[in-house]
N, C-alpha and C positions, 0 to 999 in steps of 0.2 A: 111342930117342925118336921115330926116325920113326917107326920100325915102328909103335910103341904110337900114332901121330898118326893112321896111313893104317887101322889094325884099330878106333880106338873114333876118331869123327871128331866124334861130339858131344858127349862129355864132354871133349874134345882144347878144343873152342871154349869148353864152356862155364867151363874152369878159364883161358881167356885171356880173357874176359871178365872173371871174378871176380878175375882178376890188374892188368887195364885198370883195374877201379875201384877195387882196393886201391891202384893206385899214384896214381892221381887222386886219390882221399881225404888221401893223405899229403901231397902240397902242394898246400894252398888258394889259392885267391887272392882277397886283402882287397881289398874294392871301398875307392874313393877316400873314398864316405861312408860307411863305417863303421870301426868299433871293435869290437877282440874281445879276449875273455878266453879265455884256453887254460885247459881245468879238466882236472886230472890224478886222478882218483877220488876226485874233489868237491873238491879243493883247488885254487884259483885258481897257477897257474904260471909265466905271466907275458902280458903283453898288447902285442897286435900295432895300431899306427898308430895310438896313443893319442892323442888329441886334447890339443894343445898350444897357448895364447894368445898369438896373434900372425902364426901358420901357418897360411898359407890351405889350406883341403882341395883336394886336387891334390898337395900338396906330398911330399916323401919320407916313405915309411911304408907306403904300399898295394904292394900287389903282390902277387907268390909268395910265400907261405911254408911252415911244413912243420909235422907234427906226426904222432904215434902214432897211426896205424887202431886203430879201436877201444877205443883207454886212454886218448886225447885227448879232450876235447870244446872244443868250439869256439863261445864265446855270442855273439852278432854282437848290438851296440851301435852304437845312432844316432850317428852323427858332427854332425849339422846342431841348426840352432834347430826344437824342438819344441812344439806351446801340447798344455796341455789347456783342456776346459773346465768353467765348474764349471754343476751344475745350478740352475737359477731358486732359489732360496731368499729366504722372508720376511727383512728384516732392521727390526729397533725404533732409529729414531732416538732423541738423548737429550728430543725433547717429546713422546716416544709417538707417532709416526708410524709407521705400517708401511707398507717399498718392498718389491716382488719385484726383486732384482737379481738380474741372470744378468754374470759375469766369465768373465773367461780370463787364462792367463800364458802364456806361453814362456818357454822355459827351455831347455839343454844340459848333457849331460852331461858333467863335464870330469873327472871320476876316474871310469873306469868300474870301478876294482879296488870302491872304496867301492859303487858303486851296485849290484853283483853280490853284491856281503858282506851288504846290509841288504837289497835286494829279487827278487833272481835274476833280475829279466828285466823287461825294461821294460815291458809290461802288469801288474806286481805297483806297480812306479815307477808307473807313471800313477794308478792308485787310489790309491796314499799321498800324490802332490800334492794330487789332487782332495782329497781331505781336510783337509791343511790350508789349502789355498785358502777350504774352504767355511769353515772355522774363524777363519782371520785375517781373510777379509774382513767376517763375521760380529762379532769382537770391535772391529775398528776403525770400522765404519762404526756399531757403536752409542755413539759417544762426541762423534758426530757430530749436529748439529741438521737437520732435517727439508728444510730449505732451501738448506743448502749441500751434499746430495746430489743436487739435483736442478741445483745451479747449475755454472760452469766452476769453482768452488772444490774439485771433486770429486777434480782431478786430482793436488792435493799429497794429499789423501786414501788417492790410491792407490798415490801414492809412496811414503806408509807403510808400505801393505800391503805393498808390493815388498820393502820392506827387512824387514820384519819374516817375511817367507816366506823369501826369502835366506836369513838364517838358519839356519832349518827344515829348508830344503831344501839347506842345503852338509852337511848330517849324513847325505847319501844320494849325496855325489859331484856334486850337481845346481848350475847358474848360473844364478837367474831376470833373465832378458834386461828384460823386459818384464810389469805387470799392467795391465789394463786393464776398464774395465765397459762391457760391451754396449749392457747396457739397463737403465733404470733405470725401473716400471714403477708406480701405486697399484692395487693391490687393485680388483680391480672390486665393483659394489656398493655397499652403506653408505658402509665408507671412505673411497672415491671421491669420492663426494656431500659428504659431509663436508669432507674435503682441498679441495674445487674453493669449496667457502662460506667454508671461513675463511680461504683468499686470500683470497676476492673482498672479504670484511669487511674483511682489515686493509687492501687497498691501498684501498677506500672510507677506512678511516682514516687512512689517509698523507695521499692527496688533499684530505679536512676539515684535517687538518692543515696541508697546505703551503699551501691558499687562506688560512686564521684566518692564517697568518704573513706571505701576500701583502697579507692588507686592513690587518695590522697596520703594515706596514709603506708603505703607501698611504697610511695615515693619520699617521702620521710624517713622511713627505716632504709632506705637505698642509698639515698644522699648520707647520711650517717654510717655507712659500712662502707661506704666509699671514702670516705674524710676519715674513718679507723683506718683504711688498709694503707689510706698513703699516708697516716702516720708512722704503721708500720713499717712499707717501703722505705720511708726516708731514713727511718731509726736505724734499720740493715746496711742502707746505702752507706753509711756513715761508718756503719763499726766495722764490715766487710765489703769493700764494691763490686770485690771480685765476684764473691757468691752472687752479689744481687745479680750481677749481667748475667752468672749462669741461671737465674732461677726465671728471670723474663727472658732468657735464650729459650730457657724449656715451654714456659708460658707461650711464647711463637709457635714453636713446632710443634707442640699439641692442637692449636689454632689451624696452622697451615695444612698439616698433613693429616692429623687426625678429627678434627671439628671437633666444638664446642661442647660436643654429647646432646645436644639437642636435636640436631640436622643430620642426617648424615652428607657428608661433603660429597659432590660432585667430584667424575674422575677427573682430574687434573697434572696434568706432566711439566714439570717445573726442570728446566737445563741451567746447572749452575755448573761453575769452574770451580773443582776442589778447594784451589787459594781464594772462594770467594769468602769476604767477613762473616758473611750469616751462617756459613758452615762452619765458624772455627770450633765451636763446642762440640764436634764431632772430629775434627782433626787433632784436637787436644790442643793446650798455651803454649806460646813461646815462653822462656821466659829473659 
């Protein structure tokens, strides 16, 4: 063996090289964030640091381990929270409104045997989420009214969609974490113009609305403090007349001469005769 090392000294290295990486090859080592499937010629074998609920990553699972050069294959799977996103699509609320919403979910992979079985590789995964993503939030948000997409009512909306992609997405190994909506945008154009007038019409109508209920109700408490005061009046009238006449003699002449404290009165020059009646609360009673 030396002999043969010291006569061919380059084929001597290059078969300890090709022996370096054959033995490197045979034990891997599983980083902390990932998950792998060992595929034995195409058949899944069994899976190393499988992501388990409850166990934080760091935990036992990663490290060295080993497999067949060349008859092993080795799929390396996300261990962490993943989002995709979905692309901007038109969605029809149920009064014929059309939004562009743009979404996202996260999600993890928590069976990667499943997720290897139905999509081989997690770029196959990420297009079958976007998919139904575009799909659920598409069927849910049109059952939805025009206004509660654009309001904080949005959010049990998307809790829907959460669970109903959950679903979907456990039929792939997959756990949606989280859905969420970006942006919720109108149609530029037409629609726009459109959507921005028929606010502004109905809350013009709210506003007619709640003033017709404030003057209705203005006038309720009006007509009722007017029906108090001439119960009072009458009740006075009754036990003193006298006072009463002086008390709307005064009620006049704060009227006539000094205004209501609203306006101020216009000058006005009024010619009475001393003995006239309306001056007698200033001339003092007979009696």
């Amino acid at each position: 063996m030396t002999d043969f090392i010291r006569r061919r000294p380059l084929v001597s290295a290059i078969v300890a090289v090709l022996l370096l990486v054959l033995l490197l090859s045979s034990f891997p080592i599983v980083p902390e964030t990932k998950q792998a499937v060992v595929v034995r010629f195409g058949k899944p074998e069994r899976i190393l640091n499988r992501f388990e609920p409850g166990r934080p990553i760091g935990a036992a699972g990663a490290g060295l381990s080993y497999r067949i050069p060349f008859i092993d294959q080795i799929v390396w799977i996300d261990k962490r929270v993943l989002a995709v996103d979905m692309e901007p699509q038109p969605v029809l609320s149920t009064d014929q409104r059309r939004l562009m919403v743009d979404a996202f979910a996260r999600y993890r992979i928590v069976d990667p045997l499943l997720m290897y079985i139905r999509s081989r590789s997690e770029e196959n995964l990420r297009s079958q989420l976007q998919t139904i993503l575009r799909s659920e939030v598409r069927n849910e948000l049109a059952q939805q009214q025009f206004v509660a997409l654009l309001s904080p009512e949005r959010q049990g909306v998307m809790d829907d969609v959460g669970k109903s992609l959950n679903v979907q997405a456990a039929k792939f190994g997959v756990e949606i974490i989280d859905v969420r909506i970006k942006k919720t945008d109108l149609p530029d154009g037409t629609p726009l113009q459109s959507a921005f007038e028929s606010m502004r019409t109905a809350r013009l109508q709210e506003a007619r609305s709640i003033r017709a209920q404030g003057a209705k109700q203005a006038q309720i408490i009006r007509a009722q403090a007017d029906a108090d005061a001439s119960k009072t009046y009458a009740a006075s009238f009754g036990k003193d007349p006298q006072f009463y006449d002086f008390y709307r003699a005064m009620q006049s002449y704060q009227t006539t001469f000094v205004g209501d404290g609203q306006d101020k009165p216009a000058p006005t020059n009024i010619i009475l005769s001393p003995q006239n009646d309306y001056l007698k609360e200033f001339s003092g009673r007979t009696k």
